[in-house]
C-alpha positions as CSV (number, residue, x, y, z in Angstrom):
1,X,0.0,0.0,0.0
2,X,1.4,3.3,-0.9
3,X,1.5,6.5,1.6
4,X,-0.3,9.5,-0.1
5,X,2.0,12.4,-0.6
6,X,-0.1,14.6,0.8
7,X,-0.9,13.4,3.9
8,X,2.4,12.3,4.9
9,X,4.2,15.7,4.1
10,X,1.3,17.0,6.1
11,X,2.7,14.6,8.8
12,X,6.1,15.8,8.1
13,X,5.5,18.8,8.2
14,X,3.2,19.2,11.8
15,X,6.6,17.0,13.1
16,X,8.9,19.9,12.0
17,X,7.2,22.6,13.6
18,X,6.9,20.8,16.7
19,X,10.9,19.9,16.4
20,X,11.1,23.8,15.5
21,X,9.4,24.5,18.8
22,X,11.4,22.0,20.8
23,X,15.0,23.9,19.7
24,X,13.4,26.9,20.1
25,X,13.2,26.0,24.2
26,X,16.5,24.4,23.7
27,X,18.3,27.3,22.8
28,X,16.3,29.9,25.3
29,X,17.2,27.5,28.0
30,X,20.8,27.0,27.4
31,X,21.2,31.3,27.4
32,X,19.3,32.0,29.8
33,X,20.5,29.2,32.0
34,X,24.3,30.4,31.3
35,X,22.8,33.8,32.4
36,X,21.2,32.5,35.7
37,X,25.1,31.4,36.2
38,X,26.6,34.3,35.7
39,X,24.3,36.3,37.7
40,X,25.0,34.0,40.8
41,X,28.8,33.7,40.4
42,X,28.8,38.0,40.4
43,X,26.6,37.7,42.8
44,X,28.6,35.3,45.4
45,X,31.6,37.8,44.5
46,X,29.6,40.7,45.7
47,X,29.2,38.8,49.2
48,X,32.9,38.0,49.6
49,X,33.2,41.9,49.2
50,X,30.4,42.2,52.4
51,X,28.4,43.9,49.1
52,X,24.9,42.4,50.4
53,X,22.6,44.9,49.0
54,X,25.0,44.3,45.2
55,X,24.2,40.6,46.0
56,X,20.4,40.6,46.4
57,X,20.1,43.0,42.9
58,X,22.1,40.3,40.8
59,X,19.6,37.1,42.8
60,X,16.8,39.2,42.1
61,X,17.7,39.6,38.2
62,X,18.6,36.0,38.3
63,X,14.9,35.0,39.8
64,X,12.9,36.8,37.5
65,X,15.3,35.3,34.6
66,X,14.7,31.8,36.5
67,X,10.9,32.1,36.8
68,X,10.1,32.8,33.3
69,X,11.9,30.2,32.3
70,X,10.6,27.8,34.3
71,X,6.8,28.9,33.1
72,X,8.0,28.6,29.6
73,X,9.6,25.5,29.6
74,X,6.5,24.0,31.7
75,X,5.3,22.0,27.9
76,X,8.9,20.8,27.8
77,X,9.6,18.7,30.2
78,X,12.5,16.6,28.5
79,X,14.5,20.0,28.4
80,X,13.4,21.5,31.7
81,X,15.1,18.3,33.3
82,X,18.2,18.5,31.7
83,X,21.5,18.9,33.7
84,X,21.9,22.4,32.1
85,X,18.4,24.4,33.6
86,X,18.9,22.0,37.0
87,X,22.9,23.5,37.4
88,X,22.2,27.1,36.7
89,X,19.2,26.1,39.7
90,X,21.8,24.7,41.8
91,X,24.2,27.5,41.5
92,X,21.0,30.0,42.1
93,X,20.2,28.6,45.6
94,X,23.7,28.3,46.3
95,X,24.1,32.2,45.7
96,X,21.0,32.6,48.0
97,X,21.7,30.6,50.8
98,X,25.3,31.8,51.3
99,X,23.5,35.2,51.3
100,X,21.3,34.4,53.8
101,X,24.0,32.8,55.8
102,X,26.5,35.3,55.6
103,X,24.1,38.4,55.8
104,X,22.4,36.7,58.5
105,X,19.1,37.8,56.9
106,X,18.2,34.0,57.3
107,X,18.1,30.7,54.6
108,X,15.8,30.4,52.0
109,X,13.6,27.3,51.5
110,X,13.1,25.3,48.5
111,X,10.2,27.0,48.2
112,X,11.1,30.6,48.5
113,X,13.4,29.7,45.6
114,X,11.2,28.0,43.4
115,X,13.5,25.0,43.1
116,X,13.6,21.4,43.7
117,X,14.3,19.5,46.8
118,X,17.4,17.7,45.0
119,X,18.4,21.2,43.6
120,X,18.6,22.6,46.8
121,X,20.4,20.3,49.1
122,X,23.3,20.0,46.8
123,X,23.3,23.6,46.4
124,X,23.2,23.8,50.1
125,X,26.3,21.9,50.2
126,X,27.9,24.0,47.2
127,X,26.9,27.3,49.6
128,X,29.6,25.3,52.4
129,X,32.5,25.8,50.0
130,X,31.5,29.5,50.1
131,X,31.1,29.7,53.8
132,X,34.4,28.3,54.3
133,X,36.6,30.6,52.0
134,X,34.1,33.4,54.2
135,X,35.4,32.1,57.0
136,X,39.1,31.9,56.2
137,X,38.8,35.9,55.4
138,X,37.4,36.2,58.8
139,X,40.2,34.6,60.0
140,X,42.8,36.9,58.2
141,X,41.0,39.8,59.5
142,X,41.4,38.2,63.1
143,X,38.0,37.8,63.6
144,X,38.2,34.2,64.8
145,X,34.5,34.1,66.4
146,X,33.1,34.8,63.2
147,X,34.7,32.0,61.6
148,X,33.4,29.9,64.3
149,X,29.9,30.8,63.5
150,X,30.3,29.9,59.9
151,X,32.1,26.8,61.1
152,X,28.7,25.7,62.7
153,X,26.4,26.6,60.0
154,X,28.7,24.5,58.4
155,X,28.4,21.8,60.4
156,X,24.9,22.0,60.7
157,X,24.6,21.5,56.8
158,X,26.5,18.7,56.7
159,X,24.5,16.8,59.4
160,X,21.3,17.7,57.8
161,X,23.0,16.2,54.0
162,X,24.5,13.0,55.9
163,X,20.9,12.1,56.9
164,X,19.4,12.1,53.6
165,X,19.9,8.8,53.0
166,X,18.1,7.9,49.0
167,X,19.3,6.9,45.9
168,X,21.6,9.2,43.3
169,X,18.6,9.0,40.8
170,X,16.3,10.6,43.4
171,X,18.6,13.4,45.1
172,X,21.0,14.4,42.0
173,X,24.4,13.3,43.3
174,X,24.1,14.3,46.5
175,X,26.4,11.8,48.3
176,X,28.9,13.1,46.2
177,X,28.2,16.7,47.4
178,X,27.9,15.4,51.2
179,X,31.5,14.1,50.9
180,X,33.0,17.2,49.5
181,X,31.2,18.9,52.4
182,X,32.8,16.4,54.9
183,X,36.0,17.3,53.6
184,X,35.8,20.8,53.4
185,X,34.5,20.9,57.2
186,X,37.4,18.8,58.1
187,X,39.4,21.1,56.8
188,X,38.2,24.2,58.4
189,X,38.2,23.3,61.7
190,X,41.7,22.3,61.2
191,X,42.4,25.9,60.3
192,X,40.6,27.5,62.7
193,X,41.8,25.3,65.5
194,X,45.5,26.1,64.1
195,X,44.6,29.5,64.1
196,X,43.5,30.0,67.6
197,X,46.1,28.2,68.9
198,X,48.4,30.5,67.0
199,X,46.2,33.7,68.6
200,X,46.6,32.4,72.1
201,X,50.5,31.8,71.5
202,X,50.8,35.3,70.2
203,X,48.9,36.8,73.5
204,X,50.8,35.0,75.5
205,X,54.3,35.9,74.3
206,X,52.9,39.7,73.7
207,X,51.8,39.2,77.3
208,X,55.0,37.9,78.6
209,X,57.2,40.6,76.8
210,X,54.8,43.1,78.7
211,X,55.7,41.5,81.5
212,X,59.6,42.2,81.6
213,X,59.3,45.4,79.8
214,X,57.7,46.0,82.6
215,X,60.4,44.3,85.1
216,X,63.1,46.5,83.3
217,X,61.0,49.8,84.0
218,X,60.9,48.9,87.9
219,X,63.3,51.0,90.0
220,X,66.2,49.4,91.4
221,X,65.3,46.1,88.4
């Protein structure tokens, strides 16, 4: 049995445009993701810089940017899901909860976000890399309790990732992302405990030169 002409090219032709439509969504996703990435990575520069209000512009930009596309990509659900529009998420609520951390104006839920569960814890755990470079500047700046504070936020996100205990398929690769947070808090104690050792050795030779300067300046020393 031959195919009429007619009606397959009509076939053909209702495929193409829904092809057309599909790389149309492609490509929109792929810029404005790259966008949503840039935006957060300026915006996680501005907090290192204690830039806060800077910060919150670029996240807002990003949100509206994330939104839309969201809404528009809402019939494509094969692209939506792609490790692209889920890492410019990621790096999104990464940039907002080291905000919130850091500017203490409190963390974000999954919900305030507008991002998935999965999306969120591992950018929870991305925001510990953030809190820890954070706290090594608070260090340098000998402002040791602040590091302290930022070294329990950071423990606290690693207790909550350690107990999320589900498969790779269902939480994105987040074991791998609990590990690098284990690591990174390792690390940071380390540092801060070498560090306030080093402070309290400092006092107490300062201290003890004070001391017999003082001796010297005694009459009849």
């Amino acid at each position: 049995m031959s195919a009429d002409d007619g009606e397959l090219w009509r076939i053909g032709e209702a495929i193409i445009a829904r092809m057309n439509s599909v790389n149309a969504a492609r490509e929109r996703a792929l810029a404005d993701s790259r966008q949503i990435v840039r935006l957060s990575a300026n915006s996680i520069r501005a907090i290192h810089r204690d830039e806060f209000d800077a910060a919150e512009g670029l996240l807002a930009e990003a949100r509206k940017m994330q939104d839309s596309l969201a809404r528009d990509l809402a019939g494509f659900p094969n692209i939506y899901w792609t490790g692209y529009v889920q890492d410019a998420q990621k790096e999104y609520a990464e940039a907002r909860i080291t905000l919130g951390i850091i500017s203490r104006r409190g963390i974000p839920a999954p919900a305030d976000l507008n991002v998935e569960d999965a999306v969120y814890l591992n950018g929870l755990g991305e925001a510990a890399g953030e809190l820890r470079r954070y706290a090594l500047d608070s260090m340098r700046r000998n402002n040791h309790l602040r590091a302290e504070n930022l070294l329990d936020a950071m423990n606290e996100i690693y207790d909550l990732l350690v107990s999320v205990d589900y498969p790779d398929a269902v939480t994105g690769g987040l074991r791998r992302t609990t590990d690098m947070v284990r690591g990174v808090l390792e690390r940071t104690r380390g540092d801060l405990t070498l560090g306030l050792r080093q402070r309290e050795l400092t006092e107490a030779l300062t201290h003890a030169e004070d001391v017999l300067r003082a001796a010297r300046l005694e009459p009849g020393a």
